[in-house]
Backbone as a ProteinNet text record, in pm:
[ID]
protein_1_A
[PRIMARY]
XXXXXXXXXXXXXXXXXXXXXXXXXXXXXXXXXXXXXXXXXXXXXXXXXXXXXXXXXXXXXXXXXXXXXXXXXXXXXXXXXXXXXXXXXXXXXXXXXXXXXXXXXXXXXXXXXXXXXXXXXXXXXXXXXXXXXXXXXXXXXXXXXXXXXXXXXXXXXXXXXXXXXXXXXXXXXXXXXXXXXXXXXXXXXXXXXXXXXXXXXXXXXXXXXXXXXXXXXXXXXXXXXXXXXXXXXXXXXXXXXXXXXXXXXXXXXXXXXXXXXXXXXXXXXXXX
[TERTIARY]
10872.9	10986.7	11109	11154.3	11305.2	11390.5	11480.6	11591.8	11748.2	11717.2	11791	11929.1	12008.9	12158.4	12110.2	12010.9	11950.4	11954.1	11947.2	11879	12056.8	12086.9	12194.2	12249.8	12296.4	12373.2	12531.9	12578.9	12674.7	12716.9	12828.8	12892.9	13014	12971.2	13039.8	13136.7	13259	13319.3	13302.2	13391.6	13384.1	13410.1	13282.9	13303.4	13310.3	13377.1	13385.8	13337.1	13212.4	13179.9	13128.7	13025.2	13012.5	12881	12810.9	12691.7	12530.3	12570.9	12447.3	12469.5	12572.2	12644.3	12543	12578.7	12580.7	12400.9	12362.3	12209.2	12131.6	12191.1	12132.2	12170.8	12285.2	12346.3	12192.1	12198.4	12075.6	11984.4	11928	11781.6	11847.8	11924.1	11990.9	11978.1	12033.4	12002.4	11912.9	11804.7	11649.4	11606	11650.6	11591.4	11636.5	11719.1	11838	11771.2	11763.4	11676.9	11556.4	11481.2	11345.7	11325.7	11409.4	11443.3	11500.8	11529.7	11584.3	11700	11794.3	11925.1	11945.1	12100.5	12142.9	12087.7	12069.7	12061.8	12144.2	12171	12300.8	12328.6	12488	12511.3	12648.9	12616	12765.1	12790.1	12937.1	12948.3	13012.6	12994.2	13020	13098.6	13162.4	13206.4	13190.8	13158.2	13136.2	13239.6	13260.2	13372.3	13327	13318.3	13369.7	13241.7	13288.1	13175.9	13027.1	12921.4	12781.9	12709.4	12608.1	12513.4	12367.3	12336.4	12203.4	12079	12021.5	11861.8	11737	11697.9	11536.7	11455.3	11365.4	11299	11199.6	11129.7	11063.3	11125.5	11207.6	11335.5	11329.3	11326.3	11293.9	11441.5	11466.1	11598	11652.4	11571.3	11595.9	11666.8	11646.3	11759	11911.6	11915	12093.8	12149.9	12241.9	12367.3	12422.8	12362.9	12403.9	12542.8	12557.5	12686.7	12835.3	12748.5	12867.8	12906.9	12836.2	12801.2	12920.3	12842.2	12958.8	13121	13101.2	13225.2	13339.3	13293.4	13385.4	13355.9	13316.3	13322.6	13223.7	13131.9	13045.8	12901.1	12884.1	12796.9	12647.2	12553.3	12425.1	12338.5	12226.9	12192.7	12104	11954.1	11812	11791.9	11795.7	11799.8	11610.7	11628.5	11465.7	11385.3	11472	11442.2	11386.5	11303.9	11280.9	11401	11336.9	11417.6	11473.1	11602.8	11657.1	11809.8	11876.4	11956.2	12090.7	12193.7	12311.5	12431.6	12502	12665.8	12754	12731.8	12887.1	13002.9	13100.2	13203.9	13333.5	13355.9	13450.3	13536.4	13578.6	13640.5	13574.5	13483.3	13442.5	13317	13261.6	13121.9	13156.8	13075.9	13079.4	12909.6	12882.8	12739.6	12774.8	12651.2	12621.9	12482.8	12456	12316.4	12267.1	12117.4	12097.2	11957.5	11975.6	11870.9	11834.1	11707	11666.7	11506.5	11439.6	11301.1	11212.5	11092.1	11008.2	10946.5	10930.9	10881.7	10961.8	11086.4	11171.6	11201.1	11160	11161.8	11024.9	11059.4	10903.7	10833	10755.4	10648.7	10599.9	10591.4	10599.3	10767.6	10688.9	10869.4	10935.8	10868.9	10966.1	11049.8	11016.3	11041.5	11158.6	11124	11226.4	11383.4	11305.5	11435.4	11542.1	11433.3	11503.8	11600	11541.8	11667.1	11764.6	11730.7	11820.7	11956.4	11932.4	12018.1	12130.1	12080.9	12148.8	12294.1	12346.5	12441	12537.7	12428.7	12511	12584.1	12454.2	12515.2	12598.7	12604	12733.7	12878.3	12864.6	12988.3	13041.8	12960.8	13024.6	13056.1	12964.8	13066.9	13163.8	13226.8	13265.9	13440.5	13403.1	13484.1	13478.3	13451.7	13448.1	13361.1	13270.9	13184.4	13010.8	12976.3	12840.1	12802.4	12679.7	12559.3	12432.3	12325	12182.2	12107.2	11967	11893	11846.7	11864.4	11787.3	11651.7	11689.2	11577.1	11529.3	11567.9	11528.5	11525.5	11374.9	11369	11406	11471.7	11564.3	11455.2	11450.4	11374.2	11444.9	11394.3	11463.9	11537.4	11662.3	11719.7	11717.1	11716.2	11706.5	11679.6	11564.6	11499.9	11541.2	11598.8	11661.9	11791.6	11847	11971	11888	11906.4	11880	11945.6	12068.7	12120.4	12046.8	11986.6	11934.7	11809.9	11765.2	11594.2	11596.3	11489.8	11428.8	11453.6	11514.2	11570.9	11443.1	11482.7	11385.9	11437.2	11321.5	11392.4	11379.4	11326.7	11353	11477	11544.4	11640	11752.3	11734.1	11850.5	11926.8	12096.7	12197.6	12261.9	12245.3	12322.4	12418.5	12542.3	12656.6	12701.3	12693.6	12699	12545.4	12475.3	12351	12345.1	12451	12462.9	12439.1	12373	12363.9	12478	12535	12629.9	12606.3	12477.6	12425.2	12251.4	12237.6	12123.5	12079.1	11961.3	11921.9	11745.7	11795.5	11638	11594.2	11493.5	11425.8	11342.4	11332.9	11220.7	11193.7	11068.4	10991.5	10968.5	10998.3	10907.4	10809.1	10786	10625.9	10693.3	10854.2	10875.5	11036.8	11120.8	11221	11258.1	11289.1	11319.2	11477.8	11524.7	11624.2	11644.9	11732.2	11791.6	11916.2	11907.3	12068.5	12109	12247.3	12222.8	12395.2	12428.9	12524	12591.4	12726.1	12804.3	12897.2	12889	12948.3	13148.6	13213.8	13368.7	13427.5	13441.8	13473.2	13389.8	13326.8	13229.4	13342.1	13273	13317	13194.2	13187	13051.3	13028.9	13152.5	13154.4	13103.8	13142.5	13140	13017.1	12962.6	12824.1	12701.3	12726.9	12618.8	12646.3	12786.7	12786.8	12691.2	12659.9	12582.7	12467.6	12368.7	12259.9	12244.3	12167	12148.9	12156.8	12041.9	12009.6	12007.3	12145.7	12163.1	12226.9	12167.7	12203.6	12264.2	12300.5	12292.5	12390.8	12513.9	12679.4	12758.4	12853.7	12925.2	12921.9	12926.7	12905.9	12792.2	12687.6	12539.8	12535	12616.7	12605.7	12648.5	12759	12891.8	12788.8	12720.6	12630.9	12529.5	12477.2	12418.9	12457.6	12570.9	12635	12758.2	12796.6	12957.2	12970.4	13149.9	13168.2	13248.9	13288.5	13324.8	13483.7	13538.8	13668.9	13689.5	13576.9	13587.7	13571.2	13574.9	13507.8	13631.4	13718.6	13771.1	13907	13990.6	14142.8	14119.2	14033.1	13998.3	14049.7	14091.7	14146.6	14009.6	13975.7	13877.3	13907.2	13990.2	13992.3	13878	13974.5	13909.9	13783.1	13756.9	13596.8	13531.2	13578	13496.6	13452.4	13643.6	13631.3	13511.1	13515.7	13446.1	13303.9	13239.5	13111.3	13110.5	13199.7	13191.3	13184.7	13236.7	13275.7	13104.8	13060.6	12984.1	12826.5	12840.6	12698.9	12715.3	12904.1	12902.5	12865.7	12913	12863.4	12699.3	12617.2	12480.1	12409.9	12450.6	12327.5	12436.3	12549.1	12640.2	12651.7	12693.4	12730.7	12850.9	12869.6	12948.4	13006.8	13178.9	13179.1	13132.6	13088.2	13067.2	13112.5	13057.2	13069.9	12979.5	12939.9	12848.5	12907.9	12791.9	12831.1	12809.2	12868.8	12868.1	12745.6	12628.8	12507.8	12448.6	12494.1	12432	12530.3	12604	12700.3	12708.4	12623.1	12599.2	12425	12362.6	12188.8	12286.1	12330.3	12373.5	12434.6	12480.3	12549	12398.7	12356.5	12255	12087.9	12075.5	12029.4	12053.2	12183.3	12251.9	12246.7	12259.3	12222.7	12080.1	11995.6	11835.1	11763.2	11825.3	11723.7	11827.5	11937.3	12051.7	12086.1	12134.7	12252.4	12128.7	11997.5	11949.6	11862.8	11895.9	11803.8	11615.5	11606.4	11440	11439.9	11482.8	11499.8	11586.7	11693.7	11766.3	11726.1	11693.1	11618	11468.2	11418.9	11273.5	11216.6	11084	11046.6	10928.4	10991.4	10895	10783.9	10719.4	10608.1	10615.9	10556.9	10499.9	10577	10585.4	10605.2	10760	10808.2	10929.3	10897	11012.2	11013.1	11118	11141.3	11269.5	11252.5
2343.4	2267.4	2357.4	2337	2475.1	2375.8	2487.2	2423.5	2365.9	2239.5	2127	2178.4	2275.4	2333.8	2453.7	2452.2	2511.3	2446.2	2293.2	2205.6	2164.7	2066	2068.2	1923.2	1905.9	1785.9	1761.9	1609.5	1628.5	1459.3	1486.7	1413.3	1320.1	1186.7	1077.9	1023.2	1032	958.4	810.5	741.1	611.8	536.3	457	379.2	248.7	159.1	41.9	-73.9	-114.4	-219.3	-327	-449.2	-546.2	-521.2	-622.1	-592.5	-527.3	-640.1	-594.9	-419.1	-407.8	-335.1	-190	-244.7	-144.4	-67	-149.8	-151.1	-132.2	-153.5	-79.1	72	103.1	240	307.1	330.4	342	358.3	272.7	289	423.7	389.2	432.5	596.7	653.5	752.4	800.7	742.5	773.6	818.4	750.6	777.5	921.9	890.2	1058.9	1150.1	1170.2	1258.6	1344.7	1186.4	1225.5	1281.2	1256	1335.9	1416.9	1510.4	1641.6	1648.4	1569.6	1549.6	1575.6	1587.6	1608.6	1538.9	1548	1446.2	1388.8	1273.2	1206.4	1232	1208.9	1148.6	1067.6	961.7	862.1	810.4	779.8	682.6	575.5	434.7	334.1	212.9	142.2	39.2	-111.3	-226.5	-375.9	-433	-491.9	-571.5	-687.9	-841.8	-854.4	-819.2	-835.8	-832.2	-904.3	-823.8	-872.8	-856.5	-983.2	-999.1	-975.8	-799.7	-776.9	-767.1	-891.2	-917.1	-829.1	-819.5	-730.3	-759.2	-622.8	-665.2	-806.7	-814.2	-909.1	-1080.3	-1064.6	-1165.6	-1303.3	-1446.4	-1551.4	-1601.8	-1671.9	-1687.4	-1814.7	-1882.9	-1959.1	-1965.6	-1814.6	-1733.2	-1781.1	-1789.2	-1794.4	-1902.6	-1907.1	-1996.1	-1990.1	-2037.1	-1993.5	-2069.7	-2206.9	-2250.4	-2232.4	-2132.2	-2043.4	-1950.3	-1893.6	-1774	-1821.6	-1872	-1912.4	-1960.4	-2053.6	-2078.4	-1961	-1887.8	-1740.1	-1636.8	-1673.4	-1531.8	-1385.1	-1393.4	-1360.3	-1316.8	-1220.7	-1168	-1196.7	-1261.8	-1200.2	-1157.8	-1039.9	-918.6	-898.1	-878.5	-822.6	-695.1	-609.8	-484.1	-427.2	-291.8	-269.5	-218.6	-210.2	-196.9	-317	-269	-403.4	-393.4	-497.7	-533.6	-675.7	-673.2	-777.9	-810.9	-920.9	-901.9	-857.4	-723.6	-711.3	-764	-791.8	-827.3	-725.5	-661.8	-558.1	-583.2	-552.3	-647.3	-545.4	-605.9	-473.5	-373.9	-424.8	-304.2	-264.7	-328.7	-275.9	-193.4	-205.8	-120.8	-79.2	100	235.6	243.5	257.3	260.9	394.1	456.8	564	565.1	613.9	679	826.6	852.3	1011.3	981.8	1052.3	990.5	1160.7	1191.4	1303.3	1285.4	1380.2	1388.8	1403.5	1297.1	1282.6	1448.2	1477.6	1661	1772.7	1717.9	1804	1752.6	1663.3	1599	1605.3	1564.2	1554.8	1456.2	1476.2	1321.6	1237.5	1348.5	1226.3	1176.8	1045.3	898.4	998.3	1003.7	1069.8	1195.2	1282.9	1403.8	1355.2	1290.8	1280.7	1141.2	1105.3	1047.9	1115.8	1248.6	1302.6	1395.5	1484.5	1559.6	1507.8	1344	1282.5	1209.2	1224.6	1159.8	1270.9	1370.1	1511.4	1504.2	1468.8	1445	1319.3	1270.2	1122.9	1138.5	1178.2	1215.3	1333	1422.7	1505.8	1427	1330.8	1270.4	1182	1166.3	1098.3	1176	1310.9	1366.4	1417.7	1451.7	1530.6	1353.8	1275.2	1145.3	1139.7	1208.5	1186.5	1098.2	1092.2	900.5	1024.2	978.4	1073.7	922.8	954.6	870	960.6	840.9	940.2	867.7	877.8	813.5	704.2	615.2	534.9	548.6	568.9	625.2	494.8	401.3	279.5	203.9	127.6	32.9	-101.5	-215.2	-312.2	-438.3	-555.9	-638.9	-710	-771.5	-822.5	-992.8	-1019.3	-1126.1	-1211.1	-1147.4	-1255.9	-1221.5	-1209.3	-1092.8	-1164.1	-1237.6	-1235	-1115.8	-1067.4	-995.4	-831.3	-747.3	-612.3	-580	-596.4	-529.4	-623.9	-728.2	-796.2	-781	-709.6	-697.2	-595.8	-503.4	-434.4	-333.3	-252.8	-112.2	40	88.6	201.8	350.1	368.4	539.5	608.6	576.7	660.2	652.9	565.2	502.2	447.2	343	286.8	438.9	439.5	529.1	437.9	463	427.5	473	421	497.3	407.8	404.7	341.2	280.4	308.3	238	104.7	95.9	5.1	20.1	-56.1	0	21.1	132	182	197.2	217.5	261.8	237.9	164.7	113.1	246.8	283.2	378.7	312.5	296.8	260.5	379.9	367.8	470.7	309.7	356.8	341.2	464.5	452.5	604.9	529.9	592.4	578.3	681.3	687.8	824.4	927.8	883.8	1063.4	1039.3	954.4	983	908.7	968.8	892	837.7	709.2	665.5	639.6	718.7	707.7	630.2	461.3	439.1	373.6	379.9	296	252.3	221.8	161.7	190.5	221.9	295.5	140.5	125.6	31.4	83.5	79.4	91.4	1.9	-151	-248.2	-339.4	-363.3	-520.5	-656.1	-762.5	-908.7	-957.2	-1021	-1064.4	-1209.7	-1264.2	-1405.4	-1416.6	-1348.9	-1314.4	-1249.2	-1186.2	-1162.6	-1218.7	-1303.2	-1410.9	-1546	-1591.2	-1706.9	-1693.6	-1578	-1573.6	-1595.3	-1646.4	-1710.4	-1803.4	-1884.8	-2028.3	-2122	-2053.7	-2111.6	-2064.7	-1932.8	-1836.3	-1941.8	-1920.5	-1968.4	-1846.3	-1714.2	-1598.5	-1622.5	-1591.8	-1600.3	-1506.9	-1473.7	-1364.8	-1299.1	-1312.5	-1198.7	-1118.5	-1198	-1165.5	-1093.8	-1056.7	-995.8	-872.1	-880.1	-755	-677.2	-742.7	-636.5	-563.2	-604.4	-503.1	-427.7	-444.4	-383	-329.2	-196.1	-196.6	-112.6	-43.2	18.4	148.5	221.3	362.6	341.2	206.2	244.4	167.3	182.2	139.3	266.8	363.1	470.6	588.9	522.2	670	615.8	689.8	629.3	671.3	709	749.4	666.6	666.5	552.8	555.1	418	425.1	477.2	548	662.5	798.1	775	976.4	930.5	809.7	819.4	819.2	785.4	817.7	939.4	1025.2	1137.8	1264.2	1203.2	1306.5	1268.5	1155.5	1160.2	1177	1189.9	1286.5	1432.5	1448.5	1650.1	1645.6	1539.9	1628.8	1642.5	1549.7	1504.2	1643.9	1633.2	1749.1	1925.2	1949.4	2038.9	2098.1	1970.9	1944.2	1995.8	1942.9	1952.7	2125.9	2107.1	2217.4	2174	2043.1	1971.3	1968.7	1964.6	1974.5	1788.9	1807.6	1668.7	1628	1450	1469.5	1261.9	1226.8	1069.9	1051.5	941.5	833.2	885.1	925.1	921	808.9	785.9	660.9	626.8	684.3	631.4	554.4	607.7	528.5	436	374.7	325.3	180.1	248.4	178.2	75.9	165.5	169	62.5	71.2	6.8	-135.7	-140.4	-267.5	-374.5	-312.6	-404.4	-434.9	-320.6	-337.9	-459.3	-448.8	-532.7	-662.6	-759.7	-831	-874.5	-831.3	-798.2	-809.3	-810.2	-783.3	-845.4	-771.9	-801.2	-918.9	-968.7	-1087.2	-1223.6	-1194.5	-1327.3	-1347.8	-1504.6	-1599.4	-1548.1	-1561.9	-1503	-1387.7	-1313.3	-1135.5	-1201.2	-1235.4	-1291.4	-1371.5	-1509.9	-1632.3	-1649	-1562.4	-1551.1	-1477.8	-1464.4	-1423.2	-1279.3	-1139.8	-1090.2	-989.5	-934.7	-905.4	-700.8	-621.2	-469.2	-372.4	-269.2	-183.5	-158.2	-173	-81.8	-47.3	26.9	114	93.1	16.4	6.3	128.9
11525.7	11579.6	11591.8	11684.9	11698.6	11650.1	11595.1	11543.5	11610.1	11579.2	11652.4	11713.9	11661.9	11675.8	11798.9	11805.6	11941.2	12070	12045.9	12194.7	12214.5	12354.7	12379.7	12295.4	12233.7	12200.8	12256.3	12280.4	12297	12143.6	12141.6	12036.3	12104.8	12117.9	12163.6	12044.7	12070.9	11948.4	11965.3	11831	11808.5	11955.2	11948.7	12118.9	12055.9	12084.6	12073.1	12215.8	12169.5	12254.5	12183.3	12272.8	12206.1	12124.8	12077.2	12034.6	12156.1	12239.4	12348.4	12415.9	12428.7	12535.6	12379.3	12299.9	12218.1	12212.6	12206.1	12189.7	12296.5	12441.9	12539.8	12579.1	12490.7	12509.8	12463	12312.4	12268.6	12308.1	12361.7	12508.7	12597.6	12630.5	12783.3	12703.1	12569.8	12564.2	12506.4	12467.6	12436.5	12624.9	12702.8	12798	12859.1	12819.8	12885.1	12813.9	12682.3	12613.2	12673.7	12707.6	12711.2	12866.3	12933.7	13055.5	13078.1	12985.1	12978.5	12973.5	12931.6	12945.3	12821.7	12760.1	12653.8	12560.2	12388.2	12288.1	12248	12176.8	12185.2	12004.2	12017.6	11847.7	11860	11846.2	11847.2	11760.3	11797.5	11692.3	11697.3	11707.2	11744.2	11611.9	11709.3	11630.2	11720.1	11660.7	11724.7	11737.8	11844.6	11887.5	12048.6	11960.7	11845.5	11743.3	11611.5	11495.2	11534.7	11493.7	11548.6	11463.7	11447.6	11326.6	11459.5	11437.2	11460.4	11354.6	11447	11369.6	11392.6	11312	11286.2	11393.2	11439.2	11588.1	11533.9	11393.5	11390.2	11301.9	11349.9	11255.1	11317.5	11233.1	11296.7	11320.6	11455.4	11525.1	11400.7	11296.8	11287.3	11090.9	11072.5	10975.3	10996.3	11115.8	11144.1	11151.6	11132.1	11123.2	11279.6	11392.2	11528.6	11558	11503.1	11537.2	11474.5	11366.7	11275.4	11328.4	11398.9	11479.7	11599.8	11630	11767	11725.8	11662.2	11603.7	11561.6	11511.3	11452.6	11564.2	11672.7	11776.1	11725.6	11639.1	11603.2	11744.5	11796.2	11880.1	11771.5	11842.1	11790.9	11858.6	11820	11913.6	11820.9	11858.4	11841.3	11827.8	11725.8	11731.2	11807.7	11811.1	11859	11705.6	11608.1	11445	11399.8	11303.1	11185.7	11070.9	10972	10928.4	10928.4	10824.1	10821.3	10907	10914.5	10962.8	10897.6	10994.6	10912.1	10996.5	10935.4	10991.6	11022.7	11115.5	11147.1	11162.9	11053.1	11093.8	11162.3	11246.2	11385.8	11300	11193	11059	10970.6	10885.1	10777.9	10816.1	10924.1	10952.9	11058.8	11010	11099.9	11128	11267	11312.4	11361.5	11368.9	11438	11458	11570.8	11610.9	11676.1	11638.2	11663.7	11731.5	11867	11990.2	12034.3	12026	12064.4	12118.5	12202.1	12220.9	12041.3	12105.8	11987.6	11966.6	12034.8	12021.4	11934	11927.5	11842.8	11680.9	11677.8	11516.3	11469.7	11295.2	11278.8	11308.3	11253.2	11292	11211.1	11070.2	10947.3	10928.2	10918.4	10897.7	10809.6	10660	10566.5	10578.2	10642.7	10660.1	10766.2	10886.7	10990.6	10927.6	10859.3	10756.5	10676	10605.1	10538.7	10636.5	10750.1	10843.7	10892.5	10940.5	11015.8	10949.6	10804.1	10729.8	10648	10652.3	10640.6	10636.5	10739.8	10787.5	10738.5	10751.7	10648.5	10535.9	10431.5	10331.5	10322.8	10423.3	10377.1	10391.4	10493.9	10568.9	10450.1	10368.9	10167.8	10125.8	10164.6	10018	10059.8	10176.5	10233.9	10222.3	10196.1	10153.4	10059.8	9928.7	9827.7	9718.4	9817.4	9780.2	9718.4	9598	9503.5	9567.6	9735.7	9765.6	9802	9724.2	9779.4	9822.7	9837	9856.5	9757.7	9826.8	9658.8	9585.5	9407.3	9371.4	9272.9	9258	9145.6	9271.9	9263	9326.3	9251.5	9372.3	9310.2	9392.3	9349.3	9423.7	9497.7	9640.6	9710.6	9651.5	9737.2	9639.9	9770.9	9901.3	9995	10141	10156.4	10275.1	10459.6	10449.9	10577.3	10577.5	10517.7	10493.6	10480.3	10539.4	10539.1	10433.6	10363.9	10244.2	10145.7	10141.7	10002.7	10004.2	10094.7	10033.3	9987.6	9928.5	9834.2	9892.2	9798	9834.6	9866.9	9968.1	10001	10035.7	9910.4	9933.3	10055.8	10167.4	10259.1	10337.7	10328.6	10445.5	10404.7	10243.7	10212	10143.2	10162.5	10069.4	9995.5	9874.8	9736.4	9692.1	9631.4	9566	9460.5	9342.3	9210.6	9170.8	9230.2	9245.2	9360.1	9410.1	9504.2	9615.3	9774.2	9877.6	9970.6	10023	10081.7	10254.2	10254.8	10430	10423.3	10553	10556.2	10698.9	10712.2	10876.8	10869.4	11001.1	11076.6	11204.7	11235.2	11356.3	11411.6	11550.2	11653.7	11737.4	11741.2	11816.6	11883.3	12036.1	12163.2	12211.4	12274.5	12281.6	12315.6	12395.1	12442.8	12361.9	12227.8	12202.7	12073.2	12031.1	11855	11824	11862.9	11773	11622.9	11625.5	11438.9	11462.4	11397.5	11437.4	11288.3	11228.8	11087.6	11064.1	10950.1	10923.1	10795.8	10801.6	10684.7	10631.9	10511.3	10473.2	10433.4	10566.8	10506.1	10414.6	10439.7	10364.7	10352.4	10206.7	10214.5	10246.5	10317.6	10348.6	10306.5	10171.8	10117.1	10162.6	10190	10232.8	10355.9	10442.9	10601.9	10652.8	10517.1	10559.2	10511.4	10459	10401.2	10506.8	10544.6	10639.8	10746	10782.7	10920.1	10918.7	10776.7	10800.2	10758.6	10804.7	10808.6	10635	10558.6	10472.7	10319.1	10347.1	10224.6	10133.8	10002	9871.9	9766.1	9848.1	9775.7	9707.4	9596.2	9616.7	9627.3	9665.7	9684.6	9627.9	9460.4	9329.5	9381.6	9438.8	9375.7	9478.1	9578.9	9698.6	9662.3	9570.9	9604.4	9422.5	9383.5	9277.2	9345.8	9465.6	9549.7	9678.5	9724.3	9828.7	9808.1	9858.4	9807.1	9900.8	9927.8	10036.7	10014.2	10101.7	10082.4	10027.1	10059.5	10020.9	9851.8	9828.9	9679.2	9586.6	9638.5	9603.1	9626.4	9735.3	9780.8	9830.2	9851.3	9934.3	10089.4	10152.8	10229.7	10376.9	10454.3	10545.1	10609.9	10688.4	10777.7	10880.8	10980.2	11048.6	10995.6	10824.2	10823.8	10761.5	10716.6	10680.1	10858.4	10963.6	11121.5	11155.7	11115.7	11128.7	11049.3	10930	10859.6	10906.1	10957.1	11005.9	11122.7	11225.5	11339.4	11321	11204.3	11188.2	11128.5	11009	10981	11102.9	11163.5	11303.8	11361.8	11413.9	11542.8	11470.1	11347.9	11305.5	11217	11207.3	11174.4	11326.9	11464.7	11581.2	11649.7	11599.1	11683.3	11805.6	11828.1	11946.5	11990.3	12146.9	12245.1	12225.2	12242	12237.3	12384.7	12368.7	12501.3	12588.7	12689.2	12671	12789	12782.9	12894.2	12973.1	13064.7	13261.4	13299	13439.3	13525.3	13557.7	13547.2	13576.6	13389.3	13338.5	13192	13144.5	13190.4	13147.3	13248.7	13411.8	13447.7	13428.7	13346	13353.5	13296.7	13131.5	13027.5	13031.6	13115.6	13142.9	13182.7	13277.3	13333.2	13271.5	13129.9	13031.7	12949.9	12931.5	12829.7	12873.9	13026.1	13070.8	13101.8	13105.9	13148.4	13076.3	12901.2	12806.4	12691.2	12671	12517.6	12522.5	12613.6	12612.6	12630.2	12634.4	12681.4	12550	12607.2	12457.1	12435	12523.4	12549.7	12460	12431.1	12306.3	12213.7	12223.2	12062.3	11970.4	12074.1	11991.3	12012.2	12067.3	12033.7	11940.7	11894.9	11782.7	11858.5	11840.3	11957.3	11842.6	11947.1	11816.1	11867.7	11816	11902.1	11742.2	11761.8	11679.2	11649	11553.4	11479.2	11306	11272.5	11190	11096.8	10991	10916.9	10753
[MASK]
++++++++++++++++++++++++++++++++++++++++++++++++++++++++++++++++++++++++++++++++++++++++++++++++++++++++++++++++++++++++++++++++++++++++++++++++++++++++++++++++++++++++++++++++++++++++++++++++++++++++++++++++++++++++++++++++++++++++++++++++++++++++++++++++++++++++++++++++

C-alpha cells in the first residue's frame, strides 16, 4: 500500500449543511475517489441538528413528532449502528473518503490508520482519549453511544465515550465518517427516541465531551482536527466543485430526504 501523504488529498473545512445534504456529500466523494479524483477529508457540522439512524435501524425507535416539533432533521446513515443526535454545536463530524485499494482491508487495521488522526486532534486539545479497552454493556441499543462499547471504533476519555467512527466499503472506496463529542445535551439526546427510559445521569456516566476536559473553545477543538487530518494525508486545502455539489443536492433529494430510506427498514451490508 503506498503511503497515503503520497496520493492527492484535499482538506475541506468545517461545512455546515443539513443532515441529507450531508450524507450525500459522502457518496458524492467516495465516488470522486474512486474515479481518480482527489481523496477527501472534511469536516462538517449539522444544521439544523440531525438525529442519523443506523443503516439497519427500525424507523419506529424515534420520537418523529419530537423530531419535528424541535426542528430536528432525521437522516439514514449508510453505517450501522445505532442512532446519534448531532447537535449543530456540540457535535464535530468529520469524514475520510479514499479508494478501497489504498487502505487496508482488514476492518481493524483500517480503523486503526484512519483514526490516527483523531486521536492526535485530543491530544493535541489536551483531552488523554483511546480506544476503548473495558468493555461496558449496552444500556440502550437504539442510541449508538449506549450500546456496548468497541475497541475498534468507539474513543474513550475518562473511560467515557467521547467519539464514535464507522466505515462503509464500497468495492472501489472506503468511507470513514464519525463524531467528536464537543458538548454533551443528555436531555436532547435521549428525547429523540421514541421509547427511551434511559435518564440523563445514566447517560452523562457513559458519554462525555471535550470541553469537560479542556478550556478549549469549539473553534480550536475544529481547528486542531483540521491541522491534525491536513497534516496526517499532507493535504491541499480544498472544497466541492460545482459538479458534486451539484451530484449532491440531487442525491440528497433522490435518496436522503425521502421516507422510503429514512422510515423504512433497509437491509445489504455496513460496518459499525
Amino acid at each position: 500500500m503506498t503511503t497515503l501523504a503520497d496520493r492527492d488529498w484535499r482538506l475541506i473545512a468545517e461545512d455546515t449543511r443539513d443532515g441529507a445534504t450531508n450524507m450525500a456529500l459522502d457518496e458524492i466523494a467516495a465516488e470522486t475517489a474512486a474515479a481518480g479524483g482527489p481523496r477527501t477529508l472534511r469536516i462538517y457540522r449539522w444544521d439544523p441538528s440531525t438525529l442519523s439512524l443506523g443503516y439497519h435501524q427500525k424507523p419506529e425507535t424515534v420520537d418523529w413528532e419530537f423530531c419535528d416539533r424541535e426542528d430536528i432533521d432525521v437522516v439514514r446513515r449508510q453505517t450501522g449502528g445505532g442512532g446519534i443526535y448531532h447537535d449543530s454545536y456540540g457535535d464535530i463530524s468529520y469524514s475520510i473518503v479514499a479508494p478501497a485499494a489504498e487502505l487496508p482491508s482488514d476492518l481493524m487495521e483500517c480503523y486503526e490508520l484512519l483514526c490516527e488522526p483523531i486521536l492526535e486532534a485530543f491530544s493535541r486539545m489536551g483531552v488523554e482519549a483511546t480506544f476503548a479497552e473495558e468493555s461496558r454493556p449496552a444500556i440502550y441499543e437504539p442510541a449508538c453511544y449506549l450500546r456496548a462499547l468497541h475497541p475498534a471504533h468507539d474513543v474513550v476519555a475518562g473511560g467515557k465515550k467521547v467519539s464514535g467512527n464507522a466505515q462503509y466499503r464500497r468495492r472501489d472506496a472506503v468511507v470513514q465518517h464519525g463524531s467528536l463529542t464537543y458538548l454533551v445535551d443528555a436531555d436532547r439526546h435521549l428525547a429523540v427516541f421514541d421509547d427511551s427510559e434511559v435518564s440523563s445521569e445514566a447517560f452523562r456516566e457513559r458519554v462525555t465531551g471535550i470541553d469537560e476536559y479542556t478550556d478549549v473553545e469549539r473553534s480550536g477543538a475544529v481547528a486542531a482536527l483540521a491541522d491534525t487530518l491536513g497534516e496526517w494525508a499532507d493535504a491541499d486545502p480544498g472544497r466541492w466543485n460545482d459538479g458534486e455539489l451539484s451530484r449532491a443536492r440531487e442525491r440528497a433529494k433522490e435518496k436522503y430526504t425521502t421516507d422510503a430510506w429514512n422510515r423504512g427498514r433497509t437491509s445489504g451490508r455496513a460496518t459499525r
